[in-house]
N, C-alpha and C positions, 0 to 999 in steps of 0.2 A: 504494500500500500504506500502512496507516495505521502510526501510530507504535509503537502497542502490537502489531500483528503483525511490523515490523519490529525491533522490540528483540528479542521473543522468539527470530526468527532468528536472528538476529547474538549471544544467550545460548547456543542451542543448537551454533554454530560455535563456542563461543569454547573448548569445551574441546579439538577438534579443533583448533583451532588453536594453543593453548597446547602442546601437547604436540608439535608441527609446530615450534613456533619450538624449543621445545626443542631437538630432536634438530638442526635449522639451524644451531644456536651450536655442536655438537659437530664442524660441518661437512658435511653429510647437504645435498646440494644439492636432491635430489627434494623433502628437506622443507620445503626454502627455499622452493620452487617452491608446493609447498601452500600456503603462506602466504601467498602471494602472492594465489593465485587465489582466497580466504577474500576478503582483506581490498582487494585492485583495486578491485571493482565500485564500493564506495560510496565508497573515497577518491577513486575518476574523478570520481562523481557530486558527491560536494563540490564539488571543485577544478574541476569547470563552471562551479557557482554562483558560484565566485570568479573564474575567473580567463577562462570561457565555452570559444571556439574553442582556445586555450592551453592544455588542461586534463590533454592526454595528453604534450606536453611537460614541462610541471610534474610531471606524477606521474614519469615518467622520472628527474628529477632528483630527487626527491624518492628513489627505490628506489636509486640510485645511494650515497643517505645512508645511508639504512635498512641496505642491506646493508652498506656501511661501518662503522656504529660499534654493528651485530647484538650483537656480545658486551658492550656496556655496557649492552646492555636489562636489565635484572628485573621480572619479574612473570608475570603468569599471559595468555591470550588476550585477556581484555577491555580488561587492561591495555597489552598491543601492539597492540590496536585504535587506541586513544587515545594510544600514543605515536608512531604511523605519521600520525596524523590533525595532531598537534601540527607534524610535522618539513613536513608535507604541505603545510602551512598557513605555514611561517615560507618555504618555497620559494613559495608562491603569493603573500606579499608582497612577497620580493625581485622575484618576477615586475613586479607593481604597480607596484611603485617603481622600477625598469629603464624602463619604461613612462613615468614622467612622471605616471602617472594617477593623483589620488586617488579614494580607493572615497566613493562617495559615496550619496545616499540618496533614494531615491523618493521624490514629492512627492506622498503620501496623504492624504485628509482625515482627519485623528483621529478625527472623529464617527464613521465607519466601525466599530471597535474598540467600538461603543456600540450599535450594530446588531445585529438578531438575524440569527445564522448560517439558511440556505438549510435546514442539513442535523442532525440532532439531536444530529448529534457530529464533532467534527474527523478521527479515523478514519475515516467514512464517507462526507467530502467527498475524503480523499485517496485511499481505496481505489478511486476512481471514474477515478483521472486514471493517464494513460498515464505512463512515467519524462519524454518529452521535455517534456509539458503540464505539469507538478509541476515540474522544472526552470525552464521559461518564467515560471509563476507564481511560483516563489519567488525570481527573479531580480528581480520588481517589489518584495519586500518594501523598506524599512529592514535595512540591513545588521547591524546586530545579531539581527534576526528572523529571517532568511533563514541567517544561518551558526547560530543556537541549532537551527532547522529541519532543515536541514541533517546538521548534527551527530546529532541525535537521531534525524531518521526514514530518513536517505541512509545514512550510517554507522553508526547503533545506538547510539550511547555511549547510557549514563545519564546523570541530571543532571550529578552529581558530576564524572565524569569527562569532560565537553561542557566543564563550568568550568572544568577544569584546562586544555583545549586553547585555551579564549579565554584565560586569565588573569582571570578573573570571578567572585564569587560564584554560588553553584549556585541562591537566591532567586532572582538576576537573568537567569539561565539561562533558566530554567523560565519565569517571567514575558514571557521573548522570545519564549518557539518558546512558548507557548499564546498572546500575543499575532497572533504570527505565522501560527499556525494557523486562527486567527477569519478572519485578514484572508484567506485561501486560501478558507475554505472563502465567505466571502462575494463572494468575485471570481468561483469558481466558479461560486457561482448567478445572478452577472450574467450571465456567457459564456451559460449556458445558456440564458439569458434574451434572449440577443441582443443585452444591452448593451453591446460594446463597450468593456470598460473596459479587454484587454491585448490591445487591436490592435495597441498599439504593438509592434517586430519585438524577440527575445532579448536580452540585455546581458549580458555579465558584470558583478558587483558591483562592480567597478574600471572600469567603463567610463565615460566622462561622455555628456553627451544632445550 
């Protein structure tokens, strides 16, 4: 699914879901449970990218927070998008660093980035790929690329609020996941092509070779 049809989903949850956490801080456990089920899907699919086989333990730990410290949240749905994704992500590096492993970075040619895309738009290379083949392939990226990705077309944020879950400028956001996007959609056209470029088997971003 590309990016621009996933954000628009994850705009149109967000007012169901705002109004879901709501009533959850009043104590309303069904509407906890709504919540949940909104916002799961793509903090799993994140926390793949980051953390791979680990991903459904970490979010565990992760909801364990969430429901914990519920009544300090303020904001609206989009806003507990990204602040689920932030807590998701600081459990996904204690994961890391438990581990021993530093996240480390694909060794891509740069020229690549300089190459014309397969496909006439970065939506239309992802809309093509299955969740586990868009997982596999964004697990090759540079990790800065792969979580702006990530963030934006797995969980929905918008710029702004992808920055606020790195700690980043929303320029250097942006400039990651369209970087990042080039480099999908042209690995795409090699798969298709038969070349061989992500024979190599799944990783998480934390994983070394």
């Amino acid at each position: 699914m590309g990016q621009g049809a996933r954000s628009r989903r994850a705009q149109a949850d967000d007012g169901e879901l705002g109004a879901a956490v709501a009533r959850a801080q009043q104590g309303d456990e069904a509407a906890f449970a709504v919540a949940y089920r909104i916002v799961q899907p793509g903090l799993l699919g994140y926390l793949r990218g980051l953390v791979g086989e680990d991903a459904e333990d970490v979010a565990s730990d992760a909801w364990l927070e969430i429901a914990r410290d519920l009544d300090r949240f303020q904001g609206d749905g989009a806003g507990f998008r990204g602040w689920t994704a932030t807590i998701a992500r600081h459990r996904a590096l204690d994961h890391l660093r438990r581990r021993r492993v530093r996240p480390r970075q694909a060794a891509l040619d740069p020229d690549v980035l300089d190459l014309p895309a397969p496909h006439s738009t970065h939506d239309q290379a992802l809309e093509s790929l299955s969740t586990e083949q868009a997982l596999r392939l964004v697990r090759t990226l540079p990790q800065d690329q792969a979580e702006a990705v990530l963030l934006r077309v797995v969980v929905g944020l918008d710029g702004p609020a992808a920055a606020r879950v790195l700690g980043k400028r929303p320029g250097a956001v942006r400039t990651a996941a369209h970087r990042g996007l080039k480099r999908l959609a042209r690995r795409l056209g090699a798969e298709d092509a038969g070349g061989g470029v992500t024979d190599e088997p799944p990783r998480a971003l934390g994983e070394s070779k």
